[in-house]
N, CA, C and O atoms as a CHARMM CRD file, in Angstrom:
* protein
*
  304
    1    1 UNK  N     -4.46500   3.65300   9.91800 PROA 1      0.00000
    2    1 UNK  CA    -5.67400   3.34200   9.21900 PROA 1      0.00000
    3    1 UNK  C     -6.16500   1.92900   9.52800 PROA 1      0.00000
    4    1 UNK  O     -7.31500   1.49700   9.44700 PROA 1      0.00000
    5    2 UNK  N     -5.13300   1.35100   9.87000 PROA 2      0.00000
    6    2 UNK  CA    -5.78700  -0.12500  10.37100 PROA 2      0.00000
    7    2 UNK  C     -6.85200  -0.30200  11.60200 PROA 2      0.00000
    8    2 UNK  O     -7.66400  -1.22700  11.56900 PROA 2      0.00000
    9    3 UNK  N     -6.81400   0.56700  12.62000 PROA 3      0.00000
   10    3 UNK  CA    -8.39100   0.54200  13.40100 PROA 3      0.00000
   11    3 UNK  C     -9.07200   0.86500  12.37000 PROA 3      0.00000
   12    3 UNK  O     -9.84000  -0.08800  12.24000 PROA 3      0.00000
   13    4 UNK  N     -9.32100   1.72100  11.41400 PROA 4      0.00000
   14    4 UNK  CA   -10.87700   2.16600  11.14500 PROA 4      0.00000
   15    4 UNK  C    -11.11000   1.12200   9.89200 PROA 4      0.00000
   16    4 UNK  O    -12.23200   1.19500   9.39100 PROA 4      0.00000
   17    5 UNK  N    -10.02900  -0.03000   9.20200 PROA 5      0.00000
   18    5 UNK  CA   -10.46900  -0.53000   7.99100 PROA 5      0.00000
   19    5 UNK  C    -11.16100  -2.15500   9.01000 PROA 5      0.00000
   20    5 UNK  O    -11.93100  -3.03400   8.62100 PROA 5      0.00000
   21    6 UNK  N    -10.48300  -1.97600  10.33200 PROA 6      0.00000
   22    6 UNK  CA   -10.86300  -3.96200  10.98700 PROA 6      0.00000
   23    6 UNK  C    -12.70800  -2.59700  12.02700 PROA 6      0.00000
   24    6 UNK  O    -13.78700  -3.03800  12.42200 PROA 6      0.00000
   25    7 UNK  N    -12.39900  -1.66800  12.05200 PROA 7      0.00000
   26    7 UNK  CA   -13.79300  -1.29600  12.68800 PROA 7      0.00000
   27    7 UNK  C    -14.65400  -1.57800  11.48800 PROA 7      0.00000
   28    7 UNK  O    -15.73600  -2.16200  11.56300 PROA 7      0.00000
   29    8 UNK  N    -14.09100  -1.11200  10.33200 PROA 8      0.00000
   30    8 UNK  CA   -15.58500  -1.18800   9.42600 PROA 8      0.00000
   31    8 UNK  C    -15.71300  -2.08600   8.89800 PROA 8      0.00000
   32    8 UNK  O    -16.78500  -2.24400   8.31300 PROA 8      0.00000
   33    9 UNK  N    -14.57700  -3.24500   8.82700 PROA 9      0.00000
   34    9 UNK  CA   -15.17300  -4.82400   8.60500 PROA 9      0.00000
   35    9 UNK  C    -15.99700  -5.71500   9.83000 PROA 9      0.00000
   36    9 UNK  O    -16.64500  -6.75600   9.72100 PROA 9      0.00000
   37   10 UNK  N    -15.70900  -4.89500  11.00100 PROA 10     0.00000
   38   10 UNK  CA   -16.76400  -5.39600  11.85800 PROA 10     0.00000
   39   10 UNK  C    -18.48400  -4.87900  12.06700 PROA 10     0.00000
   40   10 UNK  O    -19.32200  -5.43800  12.77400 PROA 10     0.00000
   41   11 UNK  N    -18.65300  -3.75800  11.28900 PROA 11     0.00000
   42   11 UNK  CA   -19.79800  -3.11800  10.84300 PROA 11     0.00000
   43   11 UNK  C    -20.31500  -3.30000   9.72500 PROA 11     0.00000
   44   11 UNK  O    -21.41700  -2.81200   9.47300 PROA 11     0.00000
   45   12 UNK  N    -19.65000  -4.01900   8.85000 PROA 12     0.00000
   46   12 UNK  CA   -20.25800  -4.28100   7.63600 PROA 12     0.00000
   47   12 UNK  C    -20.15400  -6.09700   6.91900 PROA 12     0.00000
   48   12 UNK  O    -20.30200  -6.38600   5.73200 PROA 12     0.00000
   49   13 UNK  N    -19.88700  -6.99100   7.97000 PROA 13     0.00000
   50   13 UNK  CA   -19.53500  -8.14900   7.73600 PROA 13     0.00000
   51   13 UNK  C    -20.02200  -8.69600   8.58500 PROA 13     0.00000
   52   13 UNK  O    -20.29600  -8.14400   9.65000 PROA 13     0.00000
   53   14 UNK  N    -20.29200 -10.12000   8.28800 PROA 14     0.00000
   54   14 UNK  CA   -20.69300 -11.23000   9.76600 PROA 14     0.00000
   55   14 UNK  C    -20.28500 -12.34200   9.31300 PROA 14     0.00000
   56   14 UNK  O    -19.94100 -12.69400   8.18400 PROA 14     0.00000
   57   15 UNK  N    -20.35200 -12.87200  10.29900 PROA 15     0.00000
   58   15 UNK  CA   -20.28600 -14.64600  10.12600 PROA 15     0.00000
   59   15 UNK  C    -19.21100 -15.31000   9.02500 PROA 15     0.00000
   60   15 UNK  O    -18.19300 -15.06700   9.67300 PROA 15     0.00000
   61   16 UNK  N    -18.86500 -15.77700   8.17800 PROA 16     0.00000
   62   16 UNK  CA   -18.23900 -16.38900   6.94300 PROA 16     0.00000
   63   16 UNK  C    -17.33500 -14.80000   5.95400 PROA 16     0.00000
   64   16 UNK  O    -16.18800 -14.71600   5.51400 PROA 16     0.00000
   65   17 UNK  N    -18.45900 -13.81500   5.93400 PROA 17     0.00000
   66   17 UNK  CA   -18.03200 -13.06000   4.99500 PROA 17     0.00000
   67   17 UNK  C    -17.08600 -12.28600   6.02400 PROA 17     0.00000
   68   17 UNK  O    -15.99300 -11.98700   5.54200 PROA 17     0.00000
   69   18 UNK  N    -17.34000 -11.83400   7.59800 PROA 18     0.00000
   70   18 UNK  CA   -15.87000 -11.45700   8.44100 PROA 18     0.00000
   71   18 UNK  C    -15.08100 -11.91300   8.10800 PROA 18     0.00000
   72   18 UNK  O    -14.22500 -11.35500   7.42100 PROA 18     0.00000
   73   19 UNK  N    -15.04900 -13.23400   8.49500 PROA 19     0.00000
   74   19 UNK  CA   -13.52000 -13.80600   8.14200 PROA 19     0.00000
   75   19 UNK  C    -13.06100 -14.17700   7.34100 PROA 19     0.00000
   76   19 UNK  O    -12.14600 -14.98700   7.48900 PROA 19     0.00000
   77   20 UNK  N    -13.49500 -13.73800   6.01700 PROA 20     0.00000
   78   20 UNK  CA   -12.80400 -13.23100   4.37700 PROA 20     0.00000
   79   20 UNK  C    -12.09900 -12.32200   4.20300 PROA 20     0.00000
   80   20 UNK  O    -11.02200 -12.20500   3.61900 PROA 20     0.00000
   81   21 UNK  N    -12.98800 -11.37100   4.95000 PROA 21     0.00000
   82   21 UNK  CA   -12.88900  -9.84100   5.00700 PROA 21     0.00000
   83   21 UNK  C    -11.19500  -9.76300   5.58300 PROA 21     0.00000
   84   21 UNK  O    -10.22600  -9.29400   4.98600 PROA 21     0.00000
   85   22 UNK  N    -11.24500 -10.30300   6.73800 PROA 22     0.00000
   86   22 UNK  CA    -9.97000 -10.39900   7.89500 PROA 22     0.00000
   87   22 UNK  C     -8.82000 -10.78400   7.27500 PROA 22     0.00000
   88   22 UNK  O     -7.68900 -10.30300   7.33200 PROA 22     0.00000
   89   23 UNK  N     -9.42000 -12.06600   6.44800 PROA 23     0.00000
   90   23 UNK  CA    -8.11500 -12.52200   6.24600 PROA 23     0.00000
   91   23 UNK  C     -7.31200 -11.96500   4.52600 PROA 23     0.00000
   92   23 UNK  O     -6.15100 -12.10900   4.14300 PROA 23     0.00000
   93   24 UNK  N     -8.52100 -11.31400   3.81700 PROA 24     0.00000
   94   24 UNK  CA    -8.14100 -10.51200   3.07700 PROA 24     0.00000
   95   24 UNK  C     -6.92600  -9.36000   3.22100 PROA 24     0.00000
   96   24 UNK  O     -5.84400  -9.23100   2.64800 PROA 24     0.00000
   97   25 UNK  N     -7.57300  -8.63600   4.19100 PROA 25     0.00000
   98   25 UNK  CA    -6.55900  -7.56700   5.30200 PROA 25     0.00000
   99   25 UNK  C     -5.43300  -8.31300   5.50800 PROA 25     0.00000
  100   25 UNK  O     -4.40500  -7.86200   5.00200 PROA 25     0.00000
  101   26 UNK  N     -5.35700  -9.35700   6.13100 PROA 26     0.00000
  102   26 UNK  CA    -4.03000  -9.62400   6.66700 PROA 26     0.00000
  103   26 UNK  C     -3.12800 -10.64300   5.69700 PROA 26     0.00000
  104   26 UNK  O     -2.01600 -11.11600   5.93000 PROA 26     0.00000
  105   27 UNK  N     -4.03400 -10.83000   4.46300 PROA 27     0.00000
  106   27 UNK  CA    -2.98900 -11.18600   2.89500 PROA 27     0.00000
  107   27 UNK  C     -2.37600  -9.90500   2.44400 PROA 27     0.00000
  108   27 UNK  O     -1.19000  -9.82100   2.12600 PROA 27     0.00000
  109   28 UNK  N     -3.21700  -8.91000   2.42400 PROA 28     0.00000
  110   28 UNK  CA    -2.68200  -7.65900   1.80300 PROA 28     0.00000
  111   28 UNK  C     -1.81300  -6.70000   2.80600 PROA 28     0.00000
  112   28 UNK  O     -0.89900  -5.97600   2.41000 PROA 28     0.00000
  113   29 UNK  N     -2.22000  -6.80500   4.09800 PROA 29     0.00000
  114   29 UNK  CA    -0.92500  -6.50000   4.80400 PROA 29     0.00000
  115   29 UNK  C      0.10400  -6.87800   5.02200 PROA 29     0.00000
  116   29 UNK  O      1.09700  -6.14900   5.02800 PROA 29     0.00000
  117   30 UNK  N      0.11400  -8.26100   5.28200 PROA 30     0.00000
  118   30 UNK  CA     1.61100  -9.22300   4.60500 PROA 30     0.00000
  119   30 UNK  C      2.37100  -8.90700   3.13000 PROA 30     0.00000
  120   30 UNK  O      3.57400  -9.05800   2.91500 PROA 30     0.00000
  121   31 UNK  N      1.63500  -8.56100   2.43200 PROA 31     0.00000
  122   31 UNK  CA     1.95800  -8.75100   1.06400 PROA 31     0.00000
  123   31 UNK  C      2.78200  -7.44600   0.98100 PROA 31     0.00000
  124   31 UNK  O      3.89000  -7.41200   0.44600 PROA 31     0.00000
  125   32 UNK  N      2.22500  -6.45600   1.49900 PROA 32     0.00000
  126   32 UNK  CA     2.64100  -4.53300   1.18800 PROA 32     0.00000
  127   32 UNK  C      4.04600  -5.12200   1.76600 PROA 32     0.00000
  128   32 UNK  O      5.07700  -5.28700   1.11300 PROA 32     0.00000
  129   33 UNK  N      3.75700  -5.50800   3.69400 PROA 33     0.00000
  130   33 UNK  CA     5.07500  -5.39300   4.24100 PROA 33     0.00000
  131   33 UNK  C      6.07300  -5.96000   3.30400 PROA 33     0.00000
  132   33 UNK  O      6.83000  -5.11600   2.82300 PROA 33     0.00000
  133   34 UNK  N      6.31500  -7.57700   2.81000 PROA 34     0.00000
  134   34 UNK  CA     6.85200  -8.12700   1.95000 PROA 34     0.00000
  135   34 UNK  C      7.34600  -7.37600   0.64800 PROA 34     0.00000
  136   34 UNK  O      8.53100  -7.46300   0.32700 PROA 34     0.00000
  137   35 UNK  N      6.47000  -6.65600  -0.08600 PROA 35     0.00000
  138   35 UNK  CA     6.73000  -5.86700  -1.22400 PROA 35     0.00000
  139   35 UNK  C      7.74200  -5.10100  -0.85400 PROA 35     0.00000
  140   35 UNK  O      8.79700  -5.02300  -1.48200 PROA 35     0.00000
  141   36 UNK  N      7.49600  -4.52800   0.12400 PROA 36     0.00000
  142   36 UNK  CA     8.14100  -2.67400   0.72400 PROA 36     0.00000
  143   36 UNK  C      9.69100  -2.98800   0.99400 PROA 36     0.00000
  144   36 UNK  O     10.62300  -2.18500   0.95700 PROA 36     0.00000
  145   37 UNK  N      9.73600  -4.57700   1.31900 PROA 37     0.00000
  146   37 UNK  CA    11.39700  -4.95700   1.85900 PROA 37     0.00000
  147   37 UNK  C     12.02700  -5.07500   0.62400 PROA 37     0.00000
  148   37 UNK  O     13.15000  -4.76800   0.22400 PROA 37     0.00000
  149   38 UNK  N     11.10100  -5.56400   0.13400 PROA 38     0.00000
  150   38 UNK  CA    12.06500  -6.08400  -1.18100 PROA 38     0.00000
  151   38 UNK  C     12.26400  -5.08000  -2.41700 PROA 38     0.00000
  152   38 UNK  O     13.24500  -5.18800  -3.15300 PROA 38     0.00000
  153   39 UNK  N     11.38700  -4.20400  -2.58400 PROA 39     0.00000
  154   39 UNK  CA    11.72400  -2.92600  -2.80400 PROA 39     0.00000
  155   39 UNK  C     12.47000  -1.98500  -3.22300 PROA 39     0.00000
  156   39 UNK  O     12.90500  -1.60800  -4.31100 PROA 39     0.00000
  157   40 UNK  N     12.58400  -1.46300  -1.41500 PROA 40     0.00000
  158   40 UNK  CA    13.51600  -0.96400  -0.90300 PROA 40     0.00000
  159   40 UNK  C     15.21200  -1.52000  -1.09900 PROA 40     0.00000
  160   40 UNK  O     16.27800  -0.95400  -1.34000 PROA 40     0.00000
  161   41 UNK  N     14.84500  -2.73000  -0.88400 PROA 41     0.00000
  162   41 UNK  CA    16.42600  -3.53000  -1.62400 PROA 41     0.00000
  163   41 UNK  C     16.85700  -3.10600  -2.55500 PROA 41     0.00000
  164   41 UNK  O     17.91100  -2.50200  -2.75600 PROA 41     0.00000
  165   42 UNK  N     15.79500  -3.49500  -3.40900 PROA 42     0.00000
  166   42 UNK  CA    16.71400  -3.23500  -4.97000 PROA 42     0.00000
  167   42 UNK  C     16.26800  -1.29800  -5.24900 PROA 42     0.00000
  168   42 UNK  O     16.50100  -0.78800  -6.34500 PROA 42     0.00000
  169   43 UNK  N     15.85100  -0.75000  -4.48000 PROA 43     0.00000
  170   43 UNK  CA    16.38200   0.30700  -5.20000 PROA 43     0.00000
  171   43 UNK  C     17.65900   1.01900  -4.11400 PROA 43     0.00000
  172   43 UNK  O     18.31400   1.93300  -4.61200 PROA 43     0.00000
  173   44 UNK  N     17.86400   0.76000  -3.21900 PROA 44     0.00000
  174   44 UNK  CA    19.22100   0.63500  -2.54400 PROA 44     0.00000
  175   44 UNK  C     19.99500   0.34500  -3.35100 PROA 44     0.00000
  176   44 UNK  O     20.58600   1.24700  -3.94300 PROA 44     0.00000
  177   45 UNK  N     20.25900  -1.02600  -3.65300 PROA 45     0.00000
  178   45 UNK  CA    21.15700  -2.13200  -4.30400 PROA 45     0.00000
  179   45 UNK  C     21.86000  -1.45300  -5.95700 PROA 45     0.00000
  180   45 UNK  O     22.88600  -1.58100  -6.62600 PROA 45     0.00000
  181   46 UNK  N     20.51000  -0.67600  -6.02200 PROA 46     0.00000
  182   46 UNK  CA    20.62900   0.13600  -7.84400 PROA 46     0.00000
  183   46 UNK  C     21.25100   0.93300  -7.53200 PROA 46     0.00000
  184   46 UNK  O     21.95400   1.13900  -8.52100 PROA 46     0.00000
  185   47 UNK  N     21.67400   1.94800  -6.40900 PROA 47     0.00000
  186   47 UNK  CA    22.01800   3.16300  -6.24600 PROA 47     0.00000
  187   47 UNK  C     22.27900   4.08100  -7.56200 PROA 47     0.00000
  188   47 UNK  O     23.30200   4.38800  -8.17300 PROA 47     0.00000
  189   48 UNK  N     20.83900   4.39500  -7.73400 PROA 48     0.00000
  190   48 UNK  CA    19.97500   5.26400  -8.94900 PROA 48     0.00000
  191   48 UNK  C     21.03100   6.74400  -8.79100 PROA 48     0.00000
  192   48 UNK  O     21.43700   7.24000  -7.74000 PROA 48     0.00000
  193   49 UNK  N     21.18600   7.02700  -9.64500 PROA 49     0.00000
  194   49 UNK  CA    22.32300   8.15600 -10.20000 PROA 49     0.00000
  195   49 UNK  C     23.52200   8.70900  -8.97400 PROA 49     0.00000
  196   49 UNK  O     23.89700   9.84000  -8.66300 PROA 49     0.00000
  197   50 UNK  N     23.80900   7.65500  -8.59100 PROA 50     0.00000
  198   50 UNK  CA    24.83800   8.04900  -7.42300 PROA 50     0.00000
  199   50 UNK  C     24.07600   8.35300  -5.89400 PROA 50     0.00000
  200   50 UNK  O     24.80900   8.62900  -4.94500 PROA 50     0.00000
  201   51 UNK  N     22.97400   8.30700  -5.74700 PROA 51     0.00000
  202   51 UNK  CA    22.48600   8.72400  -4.28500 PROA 51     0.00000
  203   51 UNK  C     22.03200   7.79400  -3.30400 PROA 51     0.00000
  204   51 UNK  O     21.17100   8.11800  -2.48500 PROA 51     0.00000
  205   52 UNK  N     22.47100   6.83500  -3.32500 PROA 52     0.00000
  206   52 UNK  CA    22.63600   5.45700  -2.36800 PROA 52     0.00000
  207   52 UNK  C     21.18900   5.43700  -1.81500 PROA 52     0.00000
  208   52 UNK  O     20.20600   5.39000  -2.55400 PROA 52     0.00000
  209   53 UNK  N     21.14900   5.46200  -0.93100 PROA 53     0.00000
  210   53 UNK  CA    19.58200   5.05900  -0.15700 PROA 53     0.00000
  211   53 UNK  C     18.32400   6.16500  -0.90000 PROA 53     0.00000
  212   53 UNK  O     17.18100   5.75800  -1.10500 PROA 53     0.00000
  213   54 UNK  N     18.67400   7.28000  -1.16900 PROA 54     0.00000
  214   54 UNK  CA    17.50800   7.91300  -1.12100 PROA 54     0.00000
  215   54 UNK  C     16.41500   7.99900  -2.08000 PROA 54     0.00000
  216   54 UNK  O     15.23900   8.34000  -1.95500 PROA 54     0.00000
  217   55 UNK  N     17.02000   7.65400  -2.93900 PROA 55     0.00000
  218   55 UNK  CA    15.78500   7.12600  -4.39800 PROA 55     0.00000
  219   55 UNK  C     14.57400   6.06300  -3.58400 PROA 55     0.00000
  220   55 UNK  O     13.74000   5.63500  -4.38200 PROA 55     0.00000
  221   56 UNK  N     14.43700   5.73200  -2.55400 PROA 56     0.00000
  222   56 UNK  CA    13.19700   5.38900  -1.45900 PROA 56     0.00000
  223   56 UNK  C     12.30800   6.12600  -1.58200 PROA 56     0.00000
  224   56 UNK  O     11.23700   5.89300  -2.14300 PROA 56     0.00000
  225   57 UNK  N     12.64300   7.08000  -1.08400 PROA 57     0.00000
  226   57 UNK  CA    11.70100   8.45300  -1.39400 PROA 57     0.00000
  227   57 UNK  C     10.60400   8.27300  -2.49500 PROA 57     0.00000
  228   57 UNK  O      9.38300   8.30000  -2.34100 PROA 57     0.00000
  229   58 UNK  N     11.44800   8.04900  -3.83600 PROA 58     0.00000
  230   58 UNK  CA    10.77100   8.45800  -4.85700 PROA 58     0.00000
  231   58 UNK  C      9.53300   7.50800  -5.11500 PROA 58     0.00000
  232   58 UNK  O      8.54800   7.91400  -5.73100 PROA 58     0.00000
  233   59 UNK  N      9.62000   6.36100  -4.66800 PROA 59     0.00000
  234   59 UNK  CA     8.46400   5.28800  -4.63100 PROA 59     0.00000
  235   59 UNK  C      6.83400   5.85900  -4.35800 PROA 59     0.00000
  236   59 UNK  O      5.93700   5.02800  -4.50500 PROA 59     0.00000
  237   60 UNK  N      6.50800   7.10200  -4.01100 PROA 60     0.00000
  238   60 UNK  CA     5.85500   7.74600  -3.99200 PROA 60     0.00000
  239   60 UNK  C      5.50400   8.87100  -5.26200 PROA 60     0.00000
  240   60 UNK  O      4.65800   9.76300  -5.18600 PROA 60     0.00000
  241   61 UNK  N      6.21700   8.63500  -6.21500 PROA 61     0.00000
  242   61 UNK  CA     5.95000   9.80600  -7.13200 PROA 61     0.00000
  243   61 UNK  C      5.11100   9.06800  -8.32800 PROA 61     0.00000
  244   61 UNK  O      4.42300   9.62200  -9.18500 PROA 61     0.00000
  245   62 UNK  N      5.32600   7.81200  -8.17200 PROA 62     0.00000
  246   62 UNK  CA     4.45300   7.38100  -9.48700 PROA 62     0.00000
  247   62 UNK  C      3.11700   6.95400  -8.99600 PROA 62     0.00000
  248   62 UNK  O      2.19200   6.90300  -9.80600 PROA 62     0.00000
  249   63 UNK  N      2.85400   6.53000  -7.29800 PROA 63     0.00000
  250   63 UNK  CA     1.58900   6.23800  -6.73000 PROA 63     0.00000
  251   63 UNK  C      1.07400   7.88500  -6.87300 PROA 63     0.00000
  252   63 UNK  O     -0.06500   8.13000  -7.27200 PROA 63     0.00000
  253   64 UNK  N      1.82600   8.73900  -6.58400 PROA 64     0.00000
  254   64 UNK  CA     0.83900  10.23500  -6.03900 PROA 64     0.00000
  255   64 UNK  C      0.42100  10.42700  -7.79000 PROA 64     0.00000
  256   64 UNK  O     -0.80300  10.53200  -7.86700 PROA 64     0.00000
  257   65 UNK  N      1.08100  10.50100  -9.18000 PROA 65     0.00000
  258   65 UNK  CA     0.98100  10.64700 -10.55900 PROA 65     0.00000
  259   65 UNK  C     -0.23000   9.99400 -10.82700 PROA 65     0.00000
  260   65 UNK  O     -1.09400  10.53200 -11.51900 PROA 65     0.00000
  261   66 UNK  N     -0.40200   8.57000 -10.20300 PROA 66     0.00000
  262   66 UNK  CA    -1.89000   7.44700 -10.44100 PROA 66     0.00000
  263   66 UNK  C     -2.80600   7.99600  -9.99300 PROA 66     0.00000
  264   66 UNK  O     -3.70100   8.16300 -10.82100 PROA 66     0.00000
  265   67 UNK  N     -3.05300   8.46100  -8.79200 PROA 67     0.00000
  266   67 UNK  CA    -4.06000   8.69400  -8.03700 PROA 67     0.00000
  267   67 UNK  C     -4.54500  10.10700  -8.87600 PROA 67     0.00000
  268   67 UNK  O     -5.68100  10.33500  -9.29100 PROA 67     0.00000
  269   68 UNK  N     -3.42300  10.92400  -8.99200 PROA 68     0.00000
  270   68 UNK  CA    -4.06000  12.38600  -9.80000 PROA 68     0.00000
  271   68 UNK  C     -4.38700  12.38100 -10.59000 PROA 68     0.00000
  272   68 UNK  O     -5.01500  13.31700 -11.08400 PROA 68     0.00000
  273   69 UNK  N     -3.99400  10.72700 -11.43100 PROA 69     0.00000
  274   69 UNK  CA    -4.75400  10.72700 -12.88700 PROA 69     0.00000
  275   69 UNK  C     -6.07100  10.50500 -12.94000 PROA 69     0.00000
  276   69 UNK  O     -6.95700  10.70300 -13.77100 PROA 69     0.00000
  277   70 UNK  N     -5.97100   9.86500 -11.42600 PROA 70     0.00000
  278   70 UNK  CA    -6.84700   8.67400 -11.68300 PROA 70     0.00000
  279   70 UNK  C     -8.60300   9.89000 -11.35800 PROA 70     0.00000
  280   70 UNK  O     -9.69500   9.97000 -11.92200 PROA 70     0.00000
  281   71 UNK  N     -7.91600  10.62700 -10.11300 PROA 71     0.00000
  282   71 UNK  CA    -9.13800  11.33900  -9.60000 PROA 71     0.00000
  283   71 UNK  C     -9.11400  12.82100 -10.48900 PROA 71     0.00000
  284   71 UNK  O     -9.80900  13.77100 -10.12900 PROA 71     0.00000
  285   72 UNK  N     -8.39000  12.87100 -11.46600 PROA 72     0.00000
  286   72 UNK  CA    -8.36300  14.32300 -12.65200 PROA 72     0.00000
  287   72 UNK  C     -9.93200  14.77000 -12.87000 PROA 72     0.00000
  288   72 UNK  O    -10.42300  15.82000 -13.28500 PROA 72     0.00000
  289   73 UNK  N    -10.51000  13.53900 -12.42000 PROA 73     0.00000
  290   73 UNK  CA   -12.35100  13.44800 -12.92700 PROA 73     0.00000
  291   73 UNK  C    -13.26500  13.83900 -11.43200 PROA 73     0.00000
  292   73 UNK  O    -14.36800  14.35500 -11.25500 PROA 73     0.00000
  293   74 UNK  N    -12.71100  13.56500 -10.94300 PROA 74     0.00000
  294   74 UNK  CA   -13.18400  13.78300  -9.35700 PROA 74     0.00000
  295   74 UNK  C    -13.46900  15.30100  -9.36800 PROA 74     0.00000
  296   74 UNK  O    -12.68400  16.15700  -9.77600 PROA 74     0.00000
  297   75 UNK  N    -15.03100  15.57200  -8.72800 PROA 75     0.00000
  298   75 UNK  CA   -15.38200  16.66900  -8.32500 PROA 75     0.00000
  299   75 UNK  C    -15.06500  16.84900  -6.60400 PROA 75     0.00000
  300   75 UNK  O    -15.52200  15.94700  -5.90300 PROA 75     0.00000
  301   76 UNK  N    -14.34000  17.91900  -5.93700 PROA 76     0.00000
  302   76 UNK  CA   -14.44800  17.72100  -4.29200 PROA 76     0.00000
  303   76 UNK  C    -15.21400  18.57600  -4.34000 PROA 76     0.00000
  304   76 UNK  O    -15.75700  18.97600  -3.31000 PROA 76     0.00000
């Protein structure tokens, strides 16, 4: 997804507000990577009901729960 989010900051930005835009992106892409290590650590480190690494996985069940709440209102 990163070509099409730096294509459409180059279609929808110029001058001063690009390189907000840019460096926005590359705070929040630093930041995810950073988050995701550290993370992943501690839910390793917890080894959540006996299953060592794989409670990773689950880091996805409370983002996919948000989003369904969130779009419960959403017509497709």
């Amino acid at each position: 997804m990163v070509p099409q989010v730096l294509s459409g900051i180059q279609v929808h930005f110029s001058g001063a507000e690009r390189t907000r835009a840019q460096g926005l992106l590359v705070l929040t892409l630093s930041g995810g990577a950073v988050a995701g290590q550290v993370l992943g650590g501690v839910l390793v480190s917890a080894n959540l009901f006996g299953l060592t690494w794989r409670p990773i996985f689950l880091i996805n069940v409370p983002v996919g729960v948000a989003l369904l709440a969130r779009c419960s209102t959403c017509t497709w």
